[in-house]
Each structure stands twice: as structure tokens, then as C-alpha cells.
C-alpha positions as CSV (number, residue, x, y, z in Angstrom):
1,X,85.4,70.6,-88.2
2,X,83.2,69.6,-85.4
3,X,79.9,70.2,-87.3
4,X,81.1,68.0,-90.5
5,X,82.3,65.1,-88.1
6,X,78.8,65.0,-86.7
7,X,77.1,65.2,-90.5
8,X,79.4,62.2,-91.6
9,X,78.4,60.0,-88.6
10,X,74.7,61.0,-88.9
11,X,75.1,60.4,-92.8
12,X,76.6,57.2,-91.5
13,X,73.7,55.7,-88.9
14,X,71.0,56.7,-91.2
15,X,72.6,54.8,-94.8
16,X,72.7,52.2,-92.0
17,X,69.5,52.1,-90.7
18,X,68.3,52.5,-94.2
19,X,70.3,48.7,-95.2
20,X,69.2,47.6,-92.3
21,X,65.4,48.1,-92.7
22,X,66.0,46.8,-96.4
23,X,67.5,44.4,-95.4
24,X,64.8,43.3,-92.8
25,X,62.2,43.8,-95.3
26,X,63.7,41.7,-97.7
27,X,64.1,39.0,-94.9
28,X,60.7,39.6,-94.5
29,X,59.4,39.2,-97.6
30,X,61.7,35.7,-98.6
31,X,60.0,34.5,-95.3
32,X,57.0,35.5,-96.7
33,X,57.7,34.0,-100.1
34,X,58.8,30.8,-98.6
35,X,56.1,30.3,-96.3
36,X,53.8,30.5,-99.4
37,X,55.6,28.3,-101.6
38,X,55.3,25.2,-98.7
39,X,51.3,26.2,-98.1
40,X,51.3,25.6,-101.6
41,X,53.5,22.5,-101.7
42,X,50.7,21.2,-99.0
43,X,48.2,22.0,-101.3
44,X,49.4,20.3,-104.3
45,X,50.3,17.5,-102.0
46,X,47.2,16.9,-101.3
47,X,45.3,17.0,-104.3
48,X,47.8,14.6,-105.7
49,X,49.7,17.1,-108.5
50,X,53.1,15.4,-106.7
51,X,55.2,17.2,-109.8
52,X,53.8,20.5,-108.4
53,X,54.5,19.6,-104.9
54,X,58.1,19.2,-105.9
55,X,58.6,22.5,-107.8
56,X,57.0,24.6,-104.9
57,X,59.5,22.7,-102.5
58,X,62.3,23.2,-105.4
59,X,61.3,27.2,-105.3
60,X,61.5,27.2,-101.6
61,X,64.9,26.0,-101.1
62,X,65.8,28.8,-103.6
63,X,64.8,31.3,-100.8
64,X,65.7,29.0,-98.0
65,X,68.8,26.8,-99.3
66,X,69.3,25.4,-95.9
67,X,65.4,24.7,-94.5
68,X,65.9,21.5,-93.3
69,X,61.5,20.5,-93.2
70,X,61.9,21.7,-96.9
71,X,64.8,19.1,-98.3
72,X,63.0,16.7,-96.3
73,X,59.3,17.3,-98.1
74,X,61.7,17.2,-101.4
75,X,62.7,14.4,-101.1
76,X,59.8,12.6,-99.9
77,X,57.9,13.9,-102.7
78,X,60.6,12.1,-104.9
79,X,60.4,8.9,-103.8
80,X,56.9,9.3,-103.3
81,X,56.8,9.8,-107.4
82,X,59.1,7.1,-107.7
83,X,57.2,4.6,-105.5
84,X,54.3,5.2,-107.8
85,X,56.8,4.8,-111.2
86,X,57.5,1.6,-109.6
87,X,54.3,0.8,-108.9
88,X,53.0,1.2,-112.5
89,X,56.0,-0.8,-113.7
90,X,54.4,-3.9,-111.5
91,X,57.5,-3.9,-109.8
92,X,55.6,-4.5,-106.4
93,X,58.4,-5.8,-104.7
94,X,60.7,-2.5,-104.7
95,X,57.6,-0.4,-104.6
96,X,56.9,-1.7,-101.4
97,X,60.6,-1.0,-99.9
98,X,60.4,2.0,-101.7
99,X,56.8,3.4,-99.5
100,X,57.9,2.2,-96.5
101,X,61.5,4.5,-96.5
102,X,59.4,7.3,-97.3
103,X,57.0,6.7,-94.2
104,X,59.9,6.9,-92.1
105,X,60.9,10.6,-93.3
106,X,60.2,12.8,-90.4
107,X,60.1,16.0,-90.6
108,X,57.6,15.2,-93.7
109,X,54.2,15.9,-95.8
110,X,52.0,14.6,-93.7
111,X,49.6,13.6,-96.2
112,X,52.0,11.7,-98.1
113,X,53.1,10.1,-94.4
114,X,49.9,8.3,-94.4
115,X,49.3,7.8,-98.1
116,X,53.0,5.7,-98.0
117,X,51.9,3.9,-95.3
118,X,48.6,2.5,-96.7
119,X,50.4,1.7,-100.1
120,X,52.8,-0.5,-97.8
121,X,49.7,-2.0,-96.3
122,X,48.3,-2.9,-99.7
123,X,51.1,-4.2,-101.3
124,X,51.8,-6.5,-98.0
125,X,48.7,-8.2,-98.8
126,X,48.9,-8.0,-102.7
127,X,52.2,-9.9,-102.8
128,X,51.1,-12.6,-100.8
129,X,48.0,-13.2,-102.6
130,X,50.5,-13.2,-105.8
131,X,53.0,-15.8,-104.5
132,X,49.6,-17.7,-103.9
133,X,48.2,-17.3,-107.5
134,X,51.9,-18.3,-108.8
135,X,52.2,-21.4,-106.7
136,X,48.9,-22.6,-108.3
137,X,49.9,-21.3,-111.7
138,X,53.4,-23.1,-111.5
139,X,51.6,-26.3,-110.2
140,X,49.2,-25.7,-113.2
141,X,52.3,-25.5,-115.6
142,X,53.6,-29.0,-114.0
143,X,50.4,-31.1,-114.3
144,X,50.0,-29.8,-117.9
145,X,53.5,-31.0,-119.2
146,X,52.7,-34.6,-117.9
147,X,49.4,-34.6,-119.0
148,X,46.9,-33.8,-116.5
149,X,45.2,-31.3,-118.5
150,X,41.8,-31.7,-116.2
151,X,44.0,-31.3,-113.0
152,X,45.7,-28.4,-114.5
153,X,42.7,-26.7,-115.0
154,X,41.6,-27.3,-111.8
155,X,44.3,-25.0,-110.8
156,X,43.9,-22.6,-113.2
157,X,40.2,-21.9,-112.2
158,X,41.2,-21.2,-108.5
159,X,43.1,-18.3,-110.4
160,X,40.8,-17.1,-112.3
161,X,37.7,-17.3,-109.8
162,X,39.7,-15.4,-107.1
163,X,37.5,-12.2,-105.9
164,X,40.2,-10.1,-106.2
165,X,41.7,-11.6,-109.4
166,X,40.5,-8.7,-111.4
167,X,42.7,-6.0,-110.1
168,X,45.7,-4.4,-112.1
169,X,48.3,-6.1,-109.6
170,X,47.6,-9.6,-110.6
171,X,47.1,-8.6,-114.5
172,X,50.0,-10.8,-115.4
173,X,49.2,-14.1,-113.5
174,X,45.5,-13.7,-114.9
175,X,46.7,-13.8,-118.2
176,X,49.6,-15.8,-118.2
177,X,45.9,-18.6,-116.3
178,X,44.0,-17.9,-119.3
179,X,46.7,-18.3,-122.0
180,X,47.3,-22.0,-120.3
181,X,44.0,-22.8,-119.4
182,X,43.0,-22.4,-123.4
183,X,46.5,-24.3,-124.4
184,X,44.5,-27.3,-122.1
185,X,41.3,-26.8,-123.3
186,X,42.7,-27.3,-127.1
187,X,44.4,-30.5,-126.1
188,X,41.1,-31.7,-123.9
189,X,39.2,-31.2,-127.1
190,X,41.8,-33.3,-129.6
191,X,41.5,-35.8,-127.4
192,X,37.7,-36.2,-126.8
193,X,37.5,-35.8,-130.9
194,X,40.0,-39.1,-131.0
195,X,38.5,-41.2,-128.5
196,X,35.3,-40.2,-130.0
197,X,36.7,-41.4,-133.8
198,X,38.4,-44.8,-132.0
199,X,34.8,-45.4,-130.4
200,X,33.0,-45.3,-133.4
201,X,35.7,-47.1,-134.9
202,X,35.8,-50.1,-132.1
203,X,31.5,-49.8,-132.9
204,X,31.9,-50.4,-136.4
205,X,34.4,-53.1,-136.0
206,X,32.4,-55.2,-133.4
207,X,29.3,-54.5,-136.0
208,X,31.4,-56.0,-138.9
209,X,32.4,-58.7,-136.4
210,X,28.7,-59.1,-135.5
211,X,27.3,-59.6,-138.6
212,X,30.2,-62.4,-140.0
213,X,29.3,-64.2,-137.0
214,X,25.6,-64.2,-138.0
215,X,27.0,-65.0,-141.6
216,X,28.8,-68.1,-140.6
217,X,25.9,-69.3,-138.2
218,X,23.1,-69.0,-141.5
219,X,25.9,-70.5,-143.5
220,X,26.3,-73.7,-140.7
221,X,22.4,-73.4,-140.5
222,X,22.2,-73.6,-144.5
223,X,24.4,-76.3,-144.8
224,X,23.0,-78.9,-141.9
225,X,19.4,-78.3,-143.6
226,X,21.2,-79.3,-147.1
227,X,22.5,-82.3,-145.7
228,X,19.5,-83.7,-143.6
229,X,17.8,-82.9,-147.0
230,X,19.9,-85.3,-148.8
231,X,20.1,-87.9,-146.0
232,X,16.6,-88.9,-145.7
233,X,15.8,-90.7,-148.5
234,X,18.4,-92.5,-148.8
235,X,17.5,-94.4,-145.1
236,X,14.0,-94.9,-147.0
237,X,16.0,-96.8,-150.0
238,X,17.7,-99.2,-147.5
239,X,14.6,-99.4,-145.4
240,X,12.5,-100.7,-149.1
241,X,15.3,-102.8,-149.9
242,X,15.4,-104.7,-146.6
243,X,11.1,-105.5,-146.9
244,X,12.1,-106.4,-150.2
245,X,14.6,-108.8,-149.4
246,X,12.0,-109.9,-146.9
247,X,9.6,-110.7,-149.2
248,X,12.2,-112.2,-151.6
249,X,12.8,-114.6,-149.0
250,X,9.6,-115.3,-147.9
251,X,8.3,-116.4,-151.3
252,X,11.3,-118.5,-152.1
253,X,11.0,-120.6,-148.8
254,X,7.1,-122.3,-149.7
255,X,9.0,-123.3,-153.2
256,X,11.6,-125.1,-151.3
257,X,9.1,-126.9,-148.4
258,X,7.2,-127.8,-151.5
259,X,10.0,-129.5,-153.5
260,X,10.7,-131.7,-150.4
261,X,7.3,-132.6,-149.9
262,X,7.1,-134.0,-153.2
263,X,6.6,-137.7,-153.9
264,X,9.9,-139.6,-154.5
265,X,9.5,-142.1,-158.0
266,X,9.0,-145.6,-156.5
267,X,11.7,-147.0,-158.2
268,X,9.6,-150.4,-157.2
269,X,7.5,-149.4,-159.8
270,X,10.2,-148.5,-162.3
């Protein structure tokens, strides 16, 4: 009886020891597993492959469902991807919010730590240079409705000449500065092509009034000649007429001295 109590309680210890060390060796090798799948996580991190990163964080939790660093790189990884969604989306505003929340995850990837923080850096100054752009663009818009096409374009040009214009983040503002600034240059060009046409319109018609000017001057010219023409000899008639009448009167007056010079009959000799 003795004998097959001890047997029982020997059987006992080693089916014991033998869970035991399985059971160790199995917590060995999840530890082992786990550790492998966050080196990798770090890995993929790194070399950007973010969809990676989250399945070896994903796998981890499946050995260790409670790992606190590993729901923490999970979810950093997520908003990392989402940050980036936003980003593509040029929705710069909630992509900013969006980088700076995942800075502040602690424990964290590291890498993504400080690739978070520069995005936040960049989109500080990239949304100030766009409210810049779209002050001047919305000024631009302004001038052009009343008119001041030049003006406008003035504006437009401080747009599209900025060093940095050229980048995806101000892709919009660029385009929306080109689509207006050849909307001006259109109108510019009507209008140079009218007041061109009412130039050589106003030309034409101080030509026109030019030469009927000169018409009515040869015309006045013409007709003074005509009458000076016909003027003249007339003055030369009157002139002949007034020697003649001279001379009439001239050769009349002898005949009258001489008919009262003549001798009276004597009527003493009658």
C-alpha cells in the first residue's frame, strides 16, 4: 500500500514537472516569437512599409494581448498611416492635428516619434505660406471683378513666382493663379484689340475731317480767284468811261467859248 502511494505521488511530481517545463518552454518561445515580431515591426518602421509595421504589431498582440509598448506602436502606426491619408487628401489642416497626437504617444516607435514631429514642423510653415498665397489670390479675385485686370495680375504673379510655389501643397492655389491670370489676360487682350480699332477709327475720322477742311479752303481759294477774275475789268470800263467823259467835255467847252466870241450882227448896219 505504502509502495503504490509513493508511485502515485512520484507519477504525480513528475506529469508536473513535465507541464511545467512545457509550459515554460512555451512561455519561452511566445517571448521569443513576440520579441521577433516588434524587431521586425522596427524594421519595417523604418524603411517606411507602415502596413507591415502594423501587421507585425497586430501578430504581437496575438502572443501578448496585453503588452502595453505593443498597442501603443499599433496605434501610432495607425494614425501615422492616417496622417499620411490625410496628407495626400491636401487636407493639411487635420493632417497637422493628426502628426502632432501621434508625437505625443509615449511608449512609441521611435522613428515614427521624430518623423511625426518634422511633418508637424512642415505643415506649420506650409499653411502659413498658403493663407499667404490665398490672401493674394482672393485679392486677385476682387480687383478682377471690378476691372483691374493689370492689378490683378500683379497679384497673381506674386503667386506664381513664389520659390516654393512648385510643391504638391500649394497645387491648388497655383492653378486655381493660372486659370485666373489667363481669364485676365483674355480680357487684357479684347481690350487692347478695341482701343486699337477705336484708334484707328478716331485716325481715319480726323483724316476724313482733314482733308474736307483742305476741300473747303481750295473751294474758298477757287472762288475768291473767280471773283477777282471777274472784278477787274470791269473798274477798267468805268476808269475808260470817266477819260471819256473827260474828253467829251473837253472838246465841247472850245465850241461854246467860240460861239460867245463871235461877232454880234450890228443891227446899225441892218
Amino acid at each position: 500500500m505504502m509502495k503504490r502511494w509513493m508511485f502515485w505521488l512520484m507519477t504525480a511530481i513528475v506529469v508536473a514537472l513535465v507541464f511545467v517545463g512545457f509550459g515554460y518552454t512555451k512561455k519561452r518561445e511566445t517571448q521569443k516569437q513576440f520579441d521577433n515580431l516588434m524587431s521586425q515591426a522596427i524594421t519595417n518602421a523604418q524603411a517606411a512599409k507602415y502596413k507591415k509595421t502594423e501587421l507585425n504589431l497586430q501578430d504581437a498582440l496575438r502572443k501578448k494581448p496585453d503588452d502595453v509598448v505593443a498597442k501603443q506602436r499599433l496605434e501610432q502606426v495607425k494614425l501615422y498611416q492616417e496622417g499620411l491619408a490625410e496628407l495626400k487628401q491636401d487636407d493639411y489642416e487635420q493632417a497637422q492635428l493628426t502628426f502632432r497626437s501621434i508625437a505625443k504617444i509615449s511608449p512609441s516607435l521611435s522613428i515614427l516619434t521624430q518623423r511625426a514631429k518634422k511633418k508637424d514642423k512642415l505643415l506649420e510653415s506650409v499653411l502659413k505660406q498658403r493663407e499667404k498665397y490665398d490672401d493674394l489670390y482672393n485679392e486677385a479675385i476682387r480687383l478682377t471683378e471690378i476691372g483691374a485686370y493689370s492689378q490683378s495680375n500683379e497679384n497673381l504673379v506674386q503667386i506664381l513666382d513664389g520659390k516654393n510655389i512648385d510643391e504638391k501643397y500649394y497645387s491648388q492655389v497655383r492653378k486655381d493663379a493660372r486659370e485666373l491670370q489667363e481669364r485676365n489676360n483674355s480680357i487684357l487682350e479684347q481690350i487692347r484689340i478695341q482701343n486699337h480699332q477705336a484708334a484707328i477709327r478716331r485716325q481715319r475720322e480726323q483724316q476724313r475731317q482733314e482733308e474736307a477742311k483742305k476741300a473747303q479752303q481750295a473751294a474758298a481759294s477757287s472762288s475768291s480767284s473767280a471773283e477777282n477774275q471777274n472784278g477787274e475789268p470791269k473798274k477798267n470800263d468805268d476808269k475808260n468811261n470817266g477819260q471819256d467823259n473827260v474828253k467829251d467835255s473837253s472838246e465841247s467847252k472850245p465850241e461854246t467859248n467860240n460861239a460867245a466870241t463871235d461877232p454880234q450882227p450890228n443891227n446899225e448896219n441892218k
